[in-house]
VOGU-3710 file (C-alpha; in Angstrom, 3 decimals, decimal comma):
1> xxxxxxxxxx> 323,616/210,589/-94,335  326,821/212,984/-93,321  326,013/215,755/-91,152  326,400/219,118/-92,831  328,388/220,223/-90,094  330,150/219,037/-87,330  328,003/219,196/-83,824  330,570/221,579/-83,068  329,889/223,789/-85,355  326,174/223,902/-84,945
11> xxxxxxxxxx> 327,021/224,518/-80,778  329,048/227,232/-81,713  325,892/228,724/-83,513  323,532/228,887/-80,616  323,319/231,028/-77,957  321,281/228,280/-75,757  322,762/224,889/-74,233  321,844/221,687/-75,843  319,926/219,302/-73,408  319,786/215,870/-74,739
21> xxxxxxxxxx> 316,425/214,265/-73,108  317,303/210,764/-74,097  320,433/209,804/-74,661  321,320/205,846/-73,540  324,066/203,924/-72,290  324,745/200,448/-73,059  325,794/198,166/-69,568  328,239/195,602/-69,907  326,353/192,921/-68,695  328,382/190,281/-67,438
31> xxxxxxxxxx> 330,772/193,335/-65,467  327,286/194,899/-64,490  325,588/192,080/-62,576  328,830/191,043/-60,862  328,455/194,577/-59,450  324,920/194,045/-58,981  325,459/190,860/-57,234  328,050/192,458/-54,579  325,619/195,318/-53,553  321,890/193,453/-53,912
41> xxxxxxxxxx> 322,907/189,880/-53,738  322,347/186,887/-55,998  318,428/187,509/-56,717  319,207/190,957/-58,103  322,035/189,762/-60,563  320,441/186,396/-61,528  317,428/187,818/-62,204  319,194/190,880/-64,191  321,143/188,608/-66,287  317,757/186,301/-67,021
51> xxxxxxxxxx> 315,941/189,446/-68,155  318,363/190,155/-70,654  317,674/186,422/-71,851  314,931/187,420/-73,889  316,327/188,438/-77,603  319,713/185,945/-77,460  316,675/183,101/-76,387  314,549/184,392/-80,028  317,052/184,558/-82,546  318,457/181,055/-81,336
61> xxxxxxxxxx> 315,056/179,948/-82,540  313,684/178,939/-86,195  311,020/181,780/-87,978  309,219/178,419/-88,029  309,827/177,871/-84,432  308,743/181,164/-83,739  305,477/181,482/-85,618  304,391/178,338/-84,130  305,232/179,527/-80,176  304,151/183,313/-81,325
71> xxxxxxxxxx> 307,679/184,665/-80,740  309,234/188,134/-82,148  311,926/188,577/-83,892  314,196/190,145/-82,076  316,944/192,577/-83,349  319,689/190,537/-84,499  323,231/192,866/-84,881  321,898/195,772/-82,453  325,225/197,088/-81,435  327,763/199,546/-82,918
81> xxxxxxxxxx> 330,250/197,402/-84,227  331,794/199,821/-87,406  332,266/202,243/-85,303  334,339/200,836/-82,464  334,665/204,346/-80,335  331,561/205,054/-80,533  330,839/201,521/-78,991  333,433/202,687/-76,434  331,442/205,417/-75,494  327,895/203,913/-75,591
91> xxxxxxxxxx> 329,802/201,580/-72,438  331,637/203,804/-70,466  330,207/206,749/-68,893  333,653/208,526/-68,258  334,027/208,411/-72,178  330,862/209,793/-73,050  331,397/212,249/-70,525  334,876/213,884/-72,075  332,862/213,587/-75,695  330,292/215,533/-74,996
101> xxxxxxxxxx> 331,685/218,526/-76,666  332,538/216,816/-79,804  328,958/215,482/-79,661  327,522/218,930/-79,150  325,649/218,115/-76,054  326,074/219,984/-72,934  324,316/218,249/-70,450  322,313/214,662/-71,206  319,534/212,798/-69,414  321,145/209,058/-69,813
111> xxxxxxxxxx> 319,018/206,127/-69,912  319,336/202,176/-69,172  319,458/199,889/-72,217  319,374/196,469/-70,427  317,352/198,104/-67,658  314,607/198,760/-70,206  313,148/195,315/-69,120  313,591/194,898/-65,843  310,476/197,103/-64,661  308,086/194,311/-66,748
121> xxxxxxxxxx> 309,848/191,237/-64,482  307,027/189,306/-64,118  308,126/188,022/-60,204  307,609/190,517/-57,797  310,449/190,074/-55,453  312,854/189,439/-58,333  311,891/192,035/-60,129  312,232/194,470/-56,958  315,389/193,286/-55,962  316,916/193,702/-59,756
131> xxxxxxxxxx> 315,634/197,364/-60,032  316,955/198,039/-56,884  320,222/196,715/-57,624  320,445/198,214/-61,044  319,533/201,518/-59,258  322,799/201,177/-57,269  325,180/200,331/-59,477  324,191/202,909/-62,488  324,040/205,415/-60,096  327,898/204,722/-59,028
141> xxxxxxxxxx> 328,904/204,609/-62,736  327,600/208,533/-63,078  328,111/209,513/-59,633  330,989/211,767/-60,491  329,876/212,921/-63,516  326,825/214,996/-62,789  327,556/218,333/-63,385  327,073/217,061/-67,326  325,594/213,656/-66,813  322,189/212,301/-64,691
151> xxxxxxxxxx> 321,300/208,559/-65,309  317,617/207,587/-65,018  316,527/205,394/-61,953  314,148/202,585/-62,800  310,816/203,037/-61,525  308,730/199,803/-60,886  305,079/200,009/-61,445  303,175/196,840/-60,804  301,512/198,007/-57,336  301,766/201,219/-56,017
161> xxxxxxxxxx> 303,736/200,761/-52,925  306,838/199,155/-54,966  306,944/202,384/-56,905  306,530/204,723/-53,519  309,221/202,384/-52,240  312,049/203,186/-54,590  311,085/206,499/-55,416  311,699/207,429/-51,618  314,799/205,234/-52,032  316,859/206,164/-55,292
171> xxxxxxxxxx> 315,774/210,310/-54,460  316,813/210,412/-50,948  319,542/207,326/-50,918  321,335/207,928/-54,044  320,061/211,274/-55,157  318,182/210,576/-58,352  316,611/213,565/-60,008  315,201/211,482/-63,238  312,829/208,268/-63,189  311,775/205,625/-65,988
181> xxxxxxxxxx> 308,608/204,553/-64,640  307,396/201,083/-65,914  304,131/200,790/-67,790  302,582/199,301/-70,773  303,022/195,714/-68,893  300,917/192,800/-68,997  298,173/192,012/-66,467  297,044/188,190/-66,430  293,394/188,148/-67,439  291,498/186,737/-64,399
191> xxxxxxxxxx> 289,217/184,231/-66,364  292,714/183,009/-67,777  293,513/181,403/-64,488  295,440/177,798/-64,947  295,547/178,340/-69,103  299,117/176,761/-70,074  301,824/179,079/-69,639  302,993/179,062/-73,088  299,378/180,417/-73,758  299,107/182,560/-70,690
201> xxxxxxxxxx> 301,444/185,480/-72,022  298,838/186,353/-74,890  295,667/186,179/-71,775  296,904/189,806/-71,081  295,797/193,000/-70,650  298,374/195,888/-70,922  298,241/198,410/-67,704  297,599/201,783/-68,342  298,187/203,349/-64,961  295,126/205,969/-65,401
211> xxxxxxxxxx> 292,182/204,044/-66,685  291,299/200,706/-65,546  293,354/199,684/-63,302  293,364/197,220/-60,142  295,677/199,622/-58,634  294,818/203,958/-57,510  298,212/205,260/-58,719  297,349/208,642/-57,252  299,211/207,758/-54,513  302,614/207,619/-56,870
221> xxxxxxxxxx> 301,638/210,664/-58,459  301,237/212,603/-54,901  304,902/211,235/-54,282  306,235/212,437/-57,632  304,952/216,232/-56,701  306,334/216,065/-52,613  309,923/214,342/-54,453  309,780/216,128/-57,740  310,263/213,691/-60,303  308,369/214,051/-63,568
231> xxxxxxxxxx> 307,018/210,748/-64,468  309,146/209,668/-67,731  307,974/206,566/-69,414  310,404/204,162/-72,134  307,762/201,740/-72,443  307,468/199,702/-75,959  305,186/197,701/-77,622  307,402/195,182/-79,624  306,914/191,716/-79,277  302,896/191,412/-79,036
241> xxxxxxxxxx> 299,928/192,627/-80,809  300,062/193,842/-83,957  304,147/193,992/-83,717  304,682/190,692/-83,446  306,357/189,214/-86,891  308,292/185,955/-86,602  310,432/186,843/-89,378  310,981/190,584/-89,184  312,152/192,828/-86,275  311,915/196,520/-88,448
251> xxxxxxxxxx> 307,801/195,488/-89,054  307,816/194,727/-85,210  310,107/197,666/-84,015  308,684/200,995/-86,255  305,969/202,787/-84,149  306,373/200,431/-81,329  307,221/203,642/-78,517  304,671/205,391/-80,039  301,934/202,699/-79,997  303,172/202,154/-75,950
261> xxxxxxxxxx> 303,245/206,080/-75,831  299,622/206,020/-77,360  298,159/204,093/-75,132  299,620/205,607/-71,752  298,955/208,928/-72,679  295,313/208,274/-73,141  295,174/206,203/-69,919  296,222/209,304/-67,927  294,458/211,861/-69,561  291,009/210,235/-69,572
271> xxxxxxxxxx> 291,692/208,670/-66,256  291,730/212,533/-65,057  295,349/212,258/-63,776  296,069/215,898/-65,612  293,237/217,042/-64,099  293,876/215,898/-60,779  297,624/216,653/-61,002  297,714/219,947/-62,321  301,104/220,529/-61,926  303,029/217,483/-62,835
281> xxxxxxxxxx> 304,567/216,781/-66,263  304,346/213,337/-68,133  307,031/212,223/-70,695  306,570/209,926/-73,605  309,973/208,872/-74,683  311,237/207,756/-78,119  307,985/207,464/-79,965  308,271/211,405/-81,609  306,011/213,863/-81,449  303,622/213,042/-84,704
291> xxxxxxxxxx> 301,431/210,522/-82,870  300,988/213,065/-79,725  300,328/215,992/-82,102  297,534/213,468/-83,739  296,096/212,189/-80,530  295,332/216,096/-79,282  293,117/216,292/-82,212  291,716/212,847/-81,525  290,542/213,640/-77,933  288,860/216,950/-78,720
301> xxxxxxxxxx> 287,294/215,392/-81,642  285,762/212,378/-79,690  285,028/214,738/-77,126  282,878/216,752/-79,655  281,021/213,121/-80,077  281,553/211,222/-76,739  281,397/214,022/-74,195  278,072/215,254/-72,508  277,081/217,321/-74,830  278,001/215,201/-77,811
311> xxxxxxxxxx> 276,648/211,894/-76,538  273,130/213,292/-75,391  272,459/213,226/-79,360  272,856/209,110/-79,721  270,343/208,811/-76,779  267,518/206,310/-78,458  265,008/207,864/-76,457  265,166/210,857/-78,616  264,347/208,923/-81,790  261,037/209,767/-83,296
321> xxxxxxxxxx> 259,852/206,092/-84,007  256,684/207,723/-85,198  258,148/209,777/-87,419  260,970/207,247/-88,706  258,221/204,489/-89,651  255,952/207,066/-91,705  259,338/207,771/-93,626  259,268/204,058/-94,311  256,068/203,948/-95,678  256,457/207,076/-97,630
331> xxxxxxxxxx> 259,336/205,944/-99,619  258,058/202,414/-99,866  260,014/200,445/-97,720  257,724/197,580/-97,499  260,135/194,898/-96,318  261,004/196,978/-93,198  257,568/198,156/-92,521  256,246/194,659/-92,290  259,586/194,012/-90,344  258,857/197,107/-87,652
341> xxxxxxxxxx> 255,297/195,568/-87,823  256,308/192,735/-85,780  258,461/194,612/-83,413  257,895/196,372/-80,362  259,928/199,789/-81,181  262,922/201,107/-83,485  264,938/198,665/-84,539  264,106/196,822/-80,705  263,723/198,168/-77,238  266,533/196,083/-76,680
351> xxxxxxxxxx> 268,871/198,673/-78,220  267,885/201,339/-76,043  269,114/199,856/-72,673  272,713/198,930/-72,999  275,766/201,318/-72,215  277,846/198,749/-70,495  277,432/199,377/-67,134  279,539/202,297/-67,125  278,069/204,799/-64,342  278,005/208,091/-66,630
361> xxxxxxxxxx> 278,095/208,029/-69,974  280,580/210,393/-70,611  283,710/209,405/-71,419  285,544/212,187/-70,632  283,830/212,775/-66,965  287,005/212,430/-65,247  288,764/215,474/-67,433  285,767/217,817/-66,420  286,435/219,946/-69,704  284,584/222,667/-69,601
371> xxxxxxxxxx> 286,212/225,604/-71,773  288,996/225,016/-74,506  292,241/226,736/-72,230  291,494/222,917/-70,467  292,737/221,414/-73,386  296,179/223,008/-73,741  296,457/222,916/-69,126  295,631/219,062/-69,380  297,805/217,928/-72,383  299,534/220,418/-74,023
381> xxxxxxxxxx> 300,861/221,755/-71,159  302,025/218,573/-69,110  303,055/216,130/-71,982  306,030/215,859/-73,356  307,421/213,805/-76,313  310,743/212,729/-77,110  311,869/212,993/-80,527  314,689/211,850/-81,695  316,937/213,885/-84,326  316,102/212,659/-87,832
391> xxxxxxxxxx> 312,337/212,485/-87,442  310,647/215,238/-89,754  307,860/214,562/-87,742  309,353/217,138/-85,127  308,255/219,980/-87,098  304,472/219,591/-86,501  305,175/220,408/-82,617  305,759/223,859/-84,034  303,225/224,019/-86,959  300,037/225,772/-86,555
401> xxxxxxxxxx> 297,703/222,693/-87,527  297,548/221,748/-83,756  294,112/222,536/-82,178  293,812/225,999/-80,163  297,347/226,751/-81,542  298,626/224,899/-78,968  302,744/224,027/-79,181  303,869/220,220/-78,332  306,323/220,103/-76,087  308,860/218,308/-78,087
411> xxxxxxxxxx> 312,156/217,121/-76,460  315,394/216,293/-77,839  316,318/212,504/-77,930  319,846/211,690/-79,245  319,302/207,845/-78,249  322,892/207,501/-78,930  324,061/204,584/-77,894  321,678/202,191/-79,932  321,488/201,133/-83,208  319,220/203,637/-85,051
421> xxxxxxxxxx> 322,510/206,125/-84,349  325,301/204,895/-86,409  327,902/207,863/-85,661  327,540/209,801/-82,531  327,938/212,786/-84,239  324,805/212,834/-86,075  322,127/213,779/-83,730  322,537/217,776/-83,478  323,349/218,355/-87,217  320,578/216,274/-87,993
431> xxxxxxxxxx> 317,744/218,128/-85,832  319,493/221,612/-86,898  318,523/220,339/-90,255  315,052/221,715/-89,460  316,181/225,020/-89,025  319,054/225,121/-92,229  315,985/223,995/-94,213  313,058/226,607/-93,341  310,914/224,330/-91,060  311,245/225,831/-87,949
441> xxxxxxxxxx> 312,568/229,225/-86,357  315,975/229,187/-84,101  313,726/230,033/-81,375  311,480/226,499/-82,046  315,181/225,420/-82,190  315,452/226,460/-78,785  312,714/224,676/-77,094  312,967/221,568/-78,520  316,749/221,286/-77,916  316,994/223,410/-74,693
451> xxxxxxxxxx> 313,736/224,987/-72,792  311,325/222,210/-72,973  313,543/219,759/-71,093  314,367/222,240/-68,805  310,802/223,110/-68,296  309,953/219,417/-68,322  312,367/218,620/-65,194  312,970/221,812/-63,857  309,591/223,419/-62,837  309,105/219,753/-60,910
461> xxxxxxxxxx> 312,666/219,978/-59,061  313,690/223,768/-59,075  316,722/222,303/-58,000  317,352/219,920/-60,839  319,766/221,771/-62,875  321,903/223,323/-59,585  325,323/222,769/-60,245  325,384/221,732/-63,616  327,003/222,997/-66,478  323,335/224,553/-67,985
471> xxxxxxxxxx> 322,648/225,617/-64,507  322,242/229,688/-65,087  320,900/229,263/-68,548  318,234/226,900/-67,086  317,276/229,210/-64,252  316,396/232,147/-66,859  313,902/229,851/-68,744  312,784/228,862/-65,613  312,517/232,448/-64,358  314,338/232,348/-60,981
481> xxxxxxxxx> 317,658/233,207/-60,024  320,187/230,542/-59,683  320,523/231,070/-55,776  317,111/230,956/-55,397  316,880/227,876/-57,446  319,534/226,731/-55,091  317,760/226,990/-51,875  314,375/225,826/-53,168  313,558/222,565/-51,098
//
């Protein structure tokens, strides 16, 4: 669909900057790893150029060779091709950088395309020595650019230490303000020890970070807060579970973020990470804001149930066996009478003893919820979703069905550069829509183009938006002056 107007016209229109929270570049590959391979070496750029293996190695396959292996289908045509500028653009940073105007965009958060895999490298030194190559090179490509421009840095997850490691390392070295953290990637099943390989990859368990894991992450999460990075996660669930068609890539690629988004969100929060990290923010990017509206209502609802005080009502031991059997002989339940004849208890003792070994039965222990202001301080507050620009969904981060009245920190996600943005120019008009068409006020308008991404980086790195071209507008949401913002360490 056309724009109404021009992105330029919708700028002129505001009196707040437009931060885009997600926008993407798209890496020449072949150009990329040779550059990779001068500055990391050969592991780095093999190992880059193998990752990116994984959708040419699907489509070369049969639907019938793919059902029987239990292979995706991959997005065939996933490149601008109409559009040839705009394909231009989404591949050089200097281009992107002089349209930024005619997008409407003043400043932009750019992340990695091909480096969207490389954090789930299943090798550990490969994989380390590919992020930390990748790491190098994008940050050349952008490193005169940054008064409009910041690219991501890749943020390894499998262990703890890896992460620490090139956190200190693309911060300090190469003065990264923004990290993709990996998550959402598969840990072998234990008990699945010497299965075949081609079996192996569906033995898996899918790391959450907060809640189960083999790993403490708090140790990350301290780093985050001494660095300040916000934790900002692009992880996807396409390809496995309940996304995984043979024959059609939309069935596996529509709520695929989300799903990934779901599940990471839920990790942290009932892991107690919120809790234990008061102050650090959490983004959940590409997925929209719908699912994290709906999962706010989901917690406190299962909380109601699952909590302390909800969960002391399933105990057994409060049943009234006495009671329950004289209601089956009063209504002439003679089949179950003569069954509870012959048992010891209602329905069996047996039922009465098993809550899995868990060591409270609360599932919510870790959150230590105790009034409902904890509710908005341990999600509302420090989550963050990324919505891209033609997503009605947006509007229900404004809308007063969410729980306590609570806002959703929706964030604006261009995510030009891929395929589900045909013209570059789209994005702004497209989320103005919302406002030309009654569903939410210029000041919602605001946030979700302009104060929650600066609230999202900027009260974790004061100094995040210094010398940029939102740099005094920034400071005023953040309530600090710009030199003071300037001298913050």
């Amino acid at each position: 669909m056309s724009p109404h107007r021009s992105p330029a016209e919708v700028r002129a229109g505001l009196k707040h900057p437009i931060v885009d929270a997600d926008g993407h570049w798209v890496e020449y590959t072949p150009v990329f790893a040779e550059r990779m391979r001068k500055v990391a070496g050969d592991k780095a750029a093999d190992g880059f150029l193998a990752s990116q293996r994984r959708a040419p190695d699907a489509l070369g396959l049969s639907i019938a060779e793919r059902k029987q292996r239990g292979i995706a289908m991959e997005g065939y045509w996933g490149r601008q091709s109409t559009n040839t500028r705009d394909r231009a653009t989404a591949m050089m940073p200097r281009m992107l950088y002089d349209r930024l105007d005619e997008i409407g965009i003043d400043f932009g958060v750019i992340y990695p395309t091909g480096g969207l895999s490389i954090p789930r490298i299943a090798d550990g030194e490969t994989r380390r020595a590919v992020v930390r190559g990748f790491n190098i090179v994008t940050a050349d490509y952008f490193a005169k650019l940054s008064d409009r421009l910041t690219p991501a840095a890749v943020i390894p997850m499998y262990t703890p230490d890896e992460a620490i490691a090139e956190l200190e390392f693309v911060t300090k070295q190469l003065g990264a303000k923004v990290g993709m953290f990996g998550a959402g990637f598969p840990r072998p099943v234990p008990d699945a020890k010497g299965v075949d390989p081609a079996f192996a990859r569906f033995a898996v368990t899918y790391e959450k970070l907060g809640l189960d894991s083999d790993h403490d992450y708090d140790a990350v999460w301290q780093k985050c807060r001494e660095l300040g990075i916000a934790p900002t996660f692009h992880a996807g669930g396409r390809g496995f579970g309940l996304r995984n068609s043979p024959s059609n890539f939309t069935f596996n690629h529509i709520g695929h973020f989300a799903a990934a988004g779901h599940s990471l969100a839920k990790g942290l929060f009932l892991g107690g990470v919120t809790r234990r990290f008061p102050d650090l923010n959490f983004a959940f990017l590409e997925g929209g804001v719908g699912w994290g509206c709906q999962l706010f209502a989901d917690l406190i609802e299962h909380w109601e149930r699952r909590g302390a005080k909800g969960i002391a009502y399933m105990d057994p031991k409060k049943l009234d066996r006495g009671l329950l059997r004289s209601l089956v002989d009063k209504y002439g339940y003679d089949d179950i009478a003569a069954e509870l004849a012959q048992r010891d208890g209602w329905p069996s003792r047996d039922e009465d003893e098993p809550t899995g070994g868990v060591p409270v039965l609360d599932d919510f222990a870790a959150c230590n919820i105790t009034r409902k202001e904890d509710w908005v301080d341990l999600y509302a507050r420090p989550y963050y979703f990324g919505c891209e620009a033609d997503d009605r969904m947006n509007v229900t981060a404004f809308g007063r069905a969410n729980p306590f009245g609570a806002r959703i920190n929706a964030i604006f996600s261009s995510d030009i550069g891929h395929f589900d943005v045909p013209d570059m120019l789209s994005p702004v008009p497209e989320a103005h829509e919302l406002v030309e068409d009654g569903f939410i006020s210029p000041d919602d308008f605001r946030d979700f183009t302009f104060a929650n991404a600066v609230r999202l980086w900027g009260t974790q790195n004061p100094r995040f938006f210094e010398g940029t071209v939102v740099a005094e507008a920034a400071a005023a949401v953040l309530n600090v002056a710009p030199a003071r913002a300037a001298a913050a360490e």
